[in-house]
KOLBA-301855 format. One record per residue: residue number from 1; residue in one letter; x, y, z of N, C-alpha, C in turn. Coordinates in nm, 2 decimals. Example, Ala and Ser with C-alpha at 12.3 -4.5 7.8 and 13.67 -1.06 7.14 Angstrom:
BEGIN
+-----+----+--------+--------+--------+--------+--------+--------+--------+--------+--------+
|   i | aa |    n.x |    n.y |    n.z |   ca.x |   ca.y |   ca.z |    c.x |    c.y |    c.z |
+-----+----+--------+--------+--------+--------+--------+--------+--------+--------+--------+
|   1 |  a |   1.32 |  -0.57 |   0.78 |   1.23 |  -0.45 |   0.78 |   1.32 |  -0.33 |   0.78 |
|   2 |  s |   1.28 |  -0.22 |   0.71 |   1.37 |  -0.11 |   0.71 |   1.29 |   0.00 |   0.79 |
+-----+----+--------+--------+--------+--------+--------+--------+--------+--------+--------+
This chain:
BEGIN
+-----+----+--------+--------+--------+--------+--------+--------+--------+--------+--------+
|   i | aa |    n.x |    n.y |    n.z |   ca.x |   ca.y |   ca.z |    c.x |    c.y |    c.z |
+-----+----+--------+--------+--------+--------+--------+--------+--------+--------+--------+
|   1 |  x |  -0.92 |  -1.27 |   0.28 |  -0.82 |  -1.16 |   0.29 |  -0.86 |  -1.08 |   0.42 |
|   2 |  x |  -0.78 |  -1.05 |   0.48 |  -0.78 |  -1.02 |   0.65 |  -0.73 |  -0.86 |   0.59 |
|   3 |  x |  -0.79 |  -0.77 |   0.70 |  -0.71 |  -0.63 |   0.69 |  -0.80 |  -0.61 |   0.86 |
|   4 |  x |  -0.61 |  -0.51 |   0.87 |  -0.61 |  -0.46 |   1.05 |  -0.65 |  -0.34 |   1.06 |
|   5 |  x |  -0.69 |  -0.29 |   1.16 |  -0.78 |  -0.16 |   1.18 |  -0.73 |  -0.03 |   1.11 |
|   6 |  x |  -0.58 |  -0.09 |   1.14 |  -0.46 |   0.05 |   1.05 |  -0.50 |   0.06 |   0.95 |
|   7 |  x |  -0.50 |  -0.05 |   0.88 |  -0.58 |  -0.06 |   0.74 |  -0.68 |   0.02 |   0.69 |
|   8 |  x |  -0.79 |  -0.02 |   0.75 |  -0.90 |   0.05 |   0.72 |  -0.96 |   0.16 |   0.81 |
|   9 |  x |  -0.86 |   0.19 |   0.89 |  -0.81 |   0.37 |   0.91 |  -0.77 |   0.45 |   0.80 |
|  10 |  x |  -0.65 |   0.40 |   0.74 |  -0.61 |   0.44 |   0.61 |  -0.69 |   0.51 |   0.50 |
|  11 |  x |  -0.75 |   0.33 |   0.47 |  -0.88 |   0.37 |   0.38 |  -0.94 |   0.45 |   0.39 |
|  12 |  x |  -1.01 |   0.51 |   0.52 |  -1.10 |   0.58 |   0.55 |  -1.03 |   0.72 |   0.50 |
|  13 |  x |  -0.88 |   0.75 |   0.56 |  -0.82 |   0.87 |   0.54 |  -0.75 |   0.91 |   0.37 |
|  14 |  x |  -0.79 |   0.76 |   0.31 |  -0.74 |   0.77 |   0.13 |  -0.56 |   0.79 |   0.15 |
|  15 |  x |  -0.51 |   0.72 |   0.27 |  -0.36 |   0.72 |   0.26 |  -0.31 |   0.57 |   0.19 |
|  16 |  x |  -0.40 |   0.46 |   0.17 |  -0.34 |   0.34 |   0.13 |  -0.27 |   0.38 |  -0.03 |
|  17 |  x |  -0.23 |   0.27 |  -0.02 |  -0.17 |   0.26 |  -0.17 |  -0.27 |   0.24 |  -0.28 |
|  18 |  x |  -0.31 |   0.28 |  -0.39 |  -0.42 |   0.25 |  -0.48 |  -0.46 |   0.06 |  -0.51 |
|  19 |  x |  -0.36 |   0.00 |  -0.50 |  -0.43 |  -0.20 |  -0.50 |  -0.49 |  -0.15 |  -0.39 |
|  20 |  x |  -0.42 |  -0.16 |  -0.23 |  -0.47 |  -0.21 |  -0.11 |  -0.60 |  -0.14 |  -0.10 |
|  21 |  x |  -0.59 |  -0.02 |  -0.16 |  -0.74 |   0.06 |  -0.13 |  -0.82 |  -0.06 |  -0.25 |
|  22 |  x |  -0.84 |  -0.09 |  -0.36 |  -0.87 |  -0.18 |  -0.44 |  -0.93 |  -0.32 |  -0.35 |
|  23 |  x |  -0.82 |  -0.32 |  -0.30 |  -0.84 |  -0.49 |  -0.24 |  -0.94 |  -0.46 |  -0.14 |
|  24 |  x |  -0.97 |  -0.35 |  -0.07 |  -1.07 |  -0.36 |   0.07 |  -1.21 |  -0.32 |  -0.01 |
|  25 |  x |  -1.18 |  -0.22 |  -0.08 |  -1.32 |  -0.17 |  -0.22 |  -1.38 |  -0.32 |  -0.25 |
|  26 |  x |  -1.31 |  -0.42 |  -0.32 |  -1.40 |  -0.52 |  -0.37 |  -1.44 |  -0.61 |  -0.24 |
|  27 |  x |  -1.31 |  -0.61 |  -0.15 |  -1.39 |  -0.71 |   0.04 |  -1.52 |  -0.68 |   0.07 |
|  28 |  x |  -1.54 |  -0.54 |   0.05 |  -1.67 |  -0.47 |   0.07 |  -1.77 |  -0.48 |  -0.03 |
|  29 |  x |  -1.77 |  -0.48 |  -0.15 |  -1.84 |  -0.53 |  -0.24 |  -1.90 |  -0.69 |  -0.18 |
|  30 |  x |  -1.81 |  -0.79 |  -0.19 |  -1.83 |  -0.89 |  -0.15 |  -1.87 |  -0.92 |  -0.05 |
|  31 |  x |  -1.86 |  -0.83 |   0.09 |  -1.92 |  -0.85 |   0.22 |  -2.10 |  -0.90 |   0.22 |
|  32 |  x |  -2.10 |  -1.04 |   0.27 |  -2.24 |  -1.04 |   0.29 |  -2.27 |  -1.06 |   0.38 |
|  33 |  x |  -2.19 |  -1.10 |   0.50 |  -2.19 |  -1.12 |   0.64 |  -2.28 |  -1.05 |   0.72 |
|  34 |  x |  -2.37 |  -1.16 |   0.80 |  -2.50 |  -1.07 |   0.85 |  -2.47 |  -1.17 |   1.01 |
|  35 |  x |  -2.37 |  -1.18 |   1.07 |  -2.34 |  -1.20 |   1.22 |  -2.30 |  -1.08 |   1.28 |
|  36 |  x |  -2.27 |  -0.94 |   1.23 |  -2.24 |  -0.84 |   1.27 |  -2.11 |  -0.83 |   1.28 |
|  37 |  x |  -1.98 |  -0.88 |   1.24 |  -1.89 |  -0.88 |   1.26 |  -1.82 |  -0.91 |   1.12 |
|  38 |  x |  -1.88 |  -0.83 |   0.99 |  -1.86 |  -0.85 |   0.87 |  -1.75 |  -0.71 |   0.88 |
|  39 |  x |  -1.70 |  -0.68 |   0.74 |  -1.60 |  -0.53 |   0.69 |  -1.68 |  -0.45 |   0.69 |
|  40 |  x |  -1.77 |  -0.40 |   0.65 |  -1.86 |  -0.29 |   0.71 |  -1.93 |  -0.21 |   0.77 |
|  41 |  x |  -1.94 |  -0.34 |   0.94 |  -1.92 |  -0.32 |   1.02 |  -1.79 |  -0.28 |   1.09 |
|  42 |  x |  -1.68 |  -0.34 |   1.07 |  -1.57 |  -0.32 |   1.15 |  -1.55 |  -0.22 |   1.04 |
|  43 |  x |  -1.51 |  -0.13 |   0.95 |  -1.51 |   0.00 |   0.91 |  -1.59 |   0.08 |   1.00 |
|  44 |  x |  -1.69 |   0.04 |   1.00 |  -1.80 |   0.19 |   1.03 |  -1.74 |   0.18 |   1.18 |
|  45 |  x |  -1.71 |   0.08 |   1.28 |  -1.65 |   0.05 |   1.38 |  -1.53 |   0.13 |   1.42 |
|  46 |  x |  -1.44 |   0.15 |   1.27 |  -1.38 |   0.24 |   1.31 |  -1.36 |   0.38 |   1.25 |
|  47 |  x |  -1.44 |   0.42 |   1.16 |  -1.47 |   0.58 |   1.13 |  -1.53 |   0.62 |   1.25 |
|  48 |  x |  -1.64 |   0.50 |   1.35 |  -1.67 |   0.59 |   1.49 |  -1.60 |   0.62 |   1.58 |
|  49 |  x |  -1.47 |   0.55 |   1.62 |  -1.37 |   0.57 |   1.69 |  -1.26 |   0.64 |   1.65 |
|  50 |  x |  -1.26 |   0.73 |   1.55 |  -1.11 |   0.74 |   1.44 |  -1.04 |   0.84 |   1.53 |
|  51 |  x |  -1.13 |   0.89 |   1.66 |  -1.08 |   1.05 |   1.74 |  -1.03 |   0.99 |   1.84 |
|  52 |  x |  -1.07 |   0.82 |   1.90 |  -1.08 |   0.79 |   2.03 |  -0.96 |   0.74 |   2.03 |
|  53 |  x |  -0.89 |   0.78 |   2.18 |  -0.74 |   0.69 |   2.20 |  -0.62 |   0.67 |   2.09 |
|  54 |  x |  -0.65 |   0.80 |   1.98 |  -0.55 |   0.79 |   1.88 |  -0.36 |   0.77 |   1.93 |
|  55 |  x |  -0.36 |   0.67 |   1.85 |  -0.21 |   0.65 |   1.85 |  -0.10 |   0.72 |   1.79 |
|  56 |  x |   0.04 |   0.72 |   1.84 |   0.11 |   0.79 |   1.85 |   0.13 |   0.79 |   1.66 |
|  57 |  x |   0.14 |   0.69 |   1.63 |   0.12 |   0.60 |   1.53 |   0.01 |   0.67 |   1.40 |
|  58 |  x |  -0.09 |   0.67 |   1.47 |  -0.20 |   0.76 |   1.36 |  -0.19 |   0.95 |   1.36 |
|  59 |  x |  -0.13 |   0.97 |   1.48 |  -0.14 |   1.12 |   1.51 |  -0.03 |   1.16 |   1.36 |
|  60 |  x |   0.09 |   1.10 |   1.39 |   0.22 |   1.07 |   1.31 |   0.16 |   1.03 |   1.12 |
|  61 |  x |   0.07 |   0.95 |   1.12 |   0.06 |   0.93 |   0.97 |  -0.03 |   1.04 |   0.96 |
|  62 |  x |  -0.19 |   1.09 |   0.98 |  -0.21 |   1.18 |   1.00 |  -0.19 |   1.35 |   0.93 |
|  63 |  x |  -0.04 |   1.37 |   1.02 |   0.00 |   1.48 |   1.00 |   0.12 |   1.50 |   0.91 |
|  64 |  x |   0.13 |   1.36 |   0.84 |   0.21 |   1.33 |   0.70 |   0.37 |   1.33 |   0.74 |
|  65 |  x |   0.44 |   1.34 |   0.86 |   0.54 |   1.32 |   0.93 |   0.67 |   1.26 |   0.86 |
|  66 |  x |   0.64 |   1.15 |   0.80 |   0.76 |   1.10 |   0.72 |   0.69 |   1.14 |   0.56 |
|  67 |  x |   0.63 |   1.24 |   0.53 |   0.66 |   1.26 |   0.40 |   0.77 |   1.40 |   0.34 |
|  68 |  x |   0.83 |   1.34 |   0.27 |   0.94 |   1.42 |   0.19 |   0.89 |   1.59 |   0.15 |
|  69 |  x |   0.91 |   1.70 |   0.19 |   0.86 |   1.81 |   0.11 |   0.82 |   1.78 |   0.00 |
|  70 |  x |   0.77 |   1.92 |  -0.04 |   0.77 |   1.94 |  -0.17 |   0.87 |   2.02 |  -0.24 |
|  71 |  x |   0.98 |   2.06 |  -0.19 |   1.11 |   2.15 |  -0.21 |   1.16 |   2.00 |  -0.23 |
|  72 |  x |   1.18 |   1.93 |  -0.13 |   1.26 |   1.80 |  -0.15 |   1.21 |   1.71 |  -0.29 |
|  73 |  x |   1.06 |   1.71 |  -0.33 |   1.03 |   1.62 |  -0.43 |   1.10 |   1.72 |  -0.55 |
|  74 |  x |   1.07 |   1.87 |  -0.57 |   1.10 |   1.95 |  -0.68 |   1.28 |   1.91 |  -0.67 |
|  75 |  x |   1.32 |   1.95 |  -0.57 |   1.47 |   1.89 |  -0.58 |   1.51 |   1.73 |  -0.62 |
|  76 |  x |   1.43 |   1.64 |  -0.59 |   1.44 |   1.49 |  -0.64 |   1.37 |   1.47 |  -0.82 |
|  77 |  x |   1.34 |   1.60 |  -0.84 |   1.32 |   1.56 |  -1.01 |   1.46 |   1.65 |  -1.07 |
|  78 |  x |   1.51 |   1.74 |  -0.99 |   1.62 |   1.82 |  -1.06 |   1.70 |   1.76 |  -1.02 |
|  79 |  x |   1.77 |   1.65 |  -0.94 |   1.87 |   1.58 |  -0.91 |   1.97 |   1.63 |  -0.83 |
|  80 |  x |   1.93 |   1.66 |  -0.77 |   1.95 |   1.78 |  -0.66 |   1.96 |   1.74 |  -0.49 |
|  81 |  x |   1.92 |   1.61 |  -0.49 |   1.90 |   1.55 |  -0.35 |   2.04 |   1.49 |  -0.32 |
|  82 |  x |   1.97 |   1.50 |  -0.18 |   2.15 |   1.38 |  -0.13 |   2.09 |   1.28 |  -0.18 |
|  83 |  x |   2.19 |   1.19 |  -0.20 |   2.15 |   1.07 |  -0.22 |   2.06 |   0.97 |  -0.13 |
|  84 |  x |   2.12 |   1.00 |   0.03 |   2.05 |   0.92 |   0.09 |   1.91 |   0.97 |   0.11 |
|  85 |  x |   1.89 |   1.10 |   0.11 |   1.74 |   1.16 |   0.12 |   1.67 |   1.09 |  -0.03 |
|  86 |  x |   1.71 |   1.11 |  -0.15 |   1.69 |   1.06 |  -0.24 |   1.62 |   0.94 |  -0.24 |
|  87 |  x |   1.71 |   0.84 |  -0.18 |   1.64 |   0.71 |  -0.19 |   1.57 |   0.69 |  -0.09 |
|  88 |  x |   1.56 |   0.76 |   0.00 |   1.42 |   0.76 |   0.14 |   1.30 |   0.82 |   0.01 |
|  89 |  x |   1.30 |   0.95 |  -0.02 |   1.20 |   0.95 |  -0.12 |   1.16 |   0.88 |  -0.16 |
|  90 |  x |   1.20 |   0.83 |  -0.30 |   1.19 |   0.75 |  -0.37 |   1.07 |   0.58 |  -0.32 |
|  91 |  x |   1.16 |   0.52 |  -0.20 |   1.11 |   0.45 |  -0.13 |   0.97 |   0.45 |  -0.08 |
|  92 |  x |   0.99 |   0.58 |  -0.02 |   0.85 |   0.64 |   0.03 |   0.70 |   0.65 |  -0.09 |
|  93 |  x |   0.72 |   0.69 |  -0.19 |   0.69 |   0.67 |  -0.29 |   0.62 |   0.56 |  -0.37 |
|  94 |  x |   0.75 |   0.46 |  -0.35 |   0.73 |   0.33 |  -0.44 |   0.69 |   0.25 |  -0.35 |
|  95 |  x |   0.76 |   0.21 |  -0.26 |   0.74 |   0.08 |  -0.14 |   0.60 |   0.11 |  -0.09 |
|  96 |  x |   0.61 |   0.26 |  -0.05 |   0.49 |   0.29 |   0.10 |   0.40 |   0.33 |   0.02 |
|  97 |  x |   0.40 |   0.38 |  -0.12 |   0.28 |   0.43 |  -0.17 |   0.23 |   0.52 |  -0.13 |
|  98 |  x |   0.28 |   0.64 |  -0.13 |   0.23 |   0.73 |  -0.05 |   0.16 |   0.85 |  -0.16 |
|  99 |  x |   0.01 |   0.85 |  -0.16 |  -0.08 |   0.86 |  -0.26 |  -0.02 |   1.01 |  -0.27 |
| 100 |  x |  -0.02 |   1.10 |  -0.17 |  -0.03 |   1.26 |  -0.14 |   0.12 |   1.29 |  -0.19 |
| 101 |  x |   0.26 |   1.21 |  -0.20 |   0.34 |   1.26 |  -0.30 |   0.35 |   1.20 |  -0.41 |
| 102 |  x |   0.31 |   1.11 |  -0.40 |   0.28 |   1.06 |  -0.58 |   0.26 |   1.17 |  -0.66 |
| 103 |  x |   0.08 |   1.21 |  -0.61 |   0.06 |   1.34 |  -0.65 |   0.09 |   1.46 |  -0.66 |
| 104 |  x |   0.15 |   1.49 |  -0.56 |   0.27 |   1.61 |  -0.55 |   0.38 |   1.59 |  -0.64 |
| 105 |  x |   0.45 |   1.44 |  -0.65 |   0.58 |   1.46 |  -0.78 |   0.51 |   1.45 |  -0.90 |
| 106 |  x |   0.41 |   1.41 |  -0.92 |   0.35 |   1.40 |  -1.09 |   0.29 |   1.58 |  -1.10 |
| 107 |  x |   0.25 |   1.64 |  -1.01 |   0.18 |   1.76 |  -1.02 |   0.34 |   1.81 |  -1.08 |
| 108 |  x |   0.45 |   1.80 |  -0.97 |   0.59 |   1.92 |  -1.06 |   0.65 |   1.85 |  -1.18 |
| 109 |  x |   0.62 |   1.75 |  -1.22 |   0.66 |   1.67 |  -1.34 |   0.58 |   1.71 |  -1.44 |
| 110 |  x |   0.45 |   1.75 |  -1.41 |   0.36 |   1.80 |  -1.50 |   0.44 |   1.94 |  -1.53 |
| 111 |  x |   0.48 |   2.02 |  -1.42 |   0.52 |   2.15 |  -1.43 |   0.64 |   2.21 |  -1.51 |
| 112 |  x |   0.69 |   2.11 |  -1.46 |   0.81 |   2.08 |  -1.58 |   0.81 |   2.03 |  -1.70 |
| 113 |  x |   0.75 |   1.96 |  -1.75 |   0.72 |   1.94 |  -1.84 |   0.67 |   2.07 |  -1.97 |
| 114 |  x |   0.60 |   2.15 |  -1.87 |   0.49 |   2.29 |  -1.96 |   0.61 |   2.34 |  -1.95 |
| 115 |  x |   0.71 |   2.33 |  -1.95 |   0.85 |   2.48 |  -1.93 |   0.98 |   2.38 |  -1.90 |
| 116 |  x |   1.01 |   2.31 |  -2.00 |   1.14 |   2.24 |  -1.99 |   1.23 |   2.35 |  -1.99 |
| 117 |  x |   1.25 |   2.47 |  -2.05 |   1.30 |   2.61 |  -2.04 |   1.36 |   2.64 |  -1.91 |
| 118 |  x |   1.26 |   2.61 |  -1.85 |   1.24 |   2.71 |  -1.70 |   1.34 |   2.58 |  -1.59 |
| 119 |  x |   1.27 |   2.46 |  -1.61 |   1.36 |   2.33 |  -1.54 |   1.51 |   2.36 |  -1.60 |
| 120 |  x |   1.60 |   2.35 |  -1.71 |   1.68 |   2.36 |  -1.75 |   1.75 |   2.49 |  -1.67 |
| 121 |  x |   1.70 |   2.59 |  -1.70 |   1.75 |   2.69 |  -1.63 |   1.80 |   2.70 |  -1.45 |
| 122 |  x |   1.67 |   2.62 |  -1.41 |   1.70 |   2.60 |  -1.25 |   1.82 |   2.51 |  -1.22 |
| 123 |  x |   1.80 |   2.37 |  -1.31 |   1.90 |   2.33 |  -1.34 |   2.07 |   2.34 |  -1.28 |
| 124 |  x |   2.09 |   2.44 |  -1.40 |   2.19 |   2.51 |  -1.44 |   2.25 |   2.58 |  -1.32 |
| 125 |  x |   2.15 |   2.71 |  -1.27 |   2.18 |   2.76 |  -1.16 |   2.25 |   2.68 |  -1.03 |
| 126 |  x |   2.12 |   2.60 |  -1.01 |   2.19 |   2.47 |  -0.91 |   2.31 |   2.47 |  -0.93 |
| 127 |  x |   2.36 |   2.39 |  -1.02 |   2.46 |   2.35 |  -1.05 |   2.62 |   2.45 |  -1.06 |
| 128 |  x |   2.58 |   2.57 |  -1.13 |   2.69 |   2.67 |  -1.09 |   2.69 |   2.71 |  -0.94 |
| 129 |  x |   2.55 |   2.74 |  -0.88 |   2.58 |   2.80 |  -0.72 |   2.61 |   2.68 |  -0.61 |
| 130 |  x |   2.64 |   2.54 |  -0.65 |   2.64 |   2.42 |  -0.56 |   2.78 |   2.46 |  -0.49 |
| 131 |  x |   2.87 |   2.51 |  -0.57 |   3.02 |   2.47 |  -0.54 |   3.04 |   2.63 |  -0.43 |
| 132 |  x |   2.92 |   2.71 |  -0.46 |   2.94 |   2.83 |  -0.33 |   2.85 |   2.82 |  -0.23 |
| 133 |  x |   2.81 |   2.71 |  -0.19 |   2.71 |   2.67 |  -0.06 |   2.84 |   2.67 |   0.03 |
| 134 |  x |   2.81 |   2.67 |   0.14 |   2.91 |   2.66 |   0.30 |   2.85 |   2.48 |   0.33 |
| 135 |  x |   2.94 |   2.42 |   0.35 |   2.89 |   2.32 |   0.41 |   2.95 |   2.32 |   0.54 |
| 136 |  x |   2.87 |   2.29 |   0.68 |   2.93 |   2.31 |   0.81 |   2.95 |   2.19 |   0.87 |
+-----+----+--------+--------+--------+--------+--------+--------+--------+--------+--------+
């Protein structure tokens, strides 16, 4: 199993998906390679370089760029999203694995959960104040 620098950039930053982070965890276990050019060298290879010549590419994952708020995830459990934002969410989520809103939508799922009351109510509001938004 081959993995590219992005990759084990990733890893290093805990953005992979929980398998892929999996799959490089046991490569590394398994690494016995003593030519110098095993996985833990080319890791440590690049946690030394992770500053140098960064790409537009890493600046962008990074600084979490394409991830969904957190207004937008609280609005994608109240049903509240456009649809097309919706299924970018969603996507983002499921396809890309994106560890930092996973946990962000299970943290307000949790929240909701302790106060179905309080969800129900926002709900509602939504829903009566939708029809007096301005759309421009």
């Amino acid at each position: 199993m081959s993995f590219s620098d992005d990759d084990l950039s990733a890893y290093l930053r805990e953005q992979l998906p929980v398998g892929r982070s999996s799959e490089i965890e046991q490569a590394l276990r398994d690494d016995r390679s003593s030519d110098g050019q095993g996985l833990r060298r080319r890791l440590a290879a690049v946690a030394a370089g992770a500053e140098e010549g960064r790409s537009v590419g890493a600046i962008w994952r990074e600084a979490r760029l394409s991830c969904p708020t957190r207004d937008e995830l609280g609005a994608l459990l109240l049903g509240a999203l456009d649809p097309e934002v919706e299924r970018y969410a969603l996507f983002h989520i499921r396809e890309v694995g994106c560890r930092v809103c996973a946990a962000n939508l299970a943290d307000l799922e949790e929240a909701a959960s302790r106060s179905p009351e309080i969800a129900q109510r926002r709900k509602r509001v939504f829903q009566t104040s939708a029809g007096h938004l301005k759309t421009e």
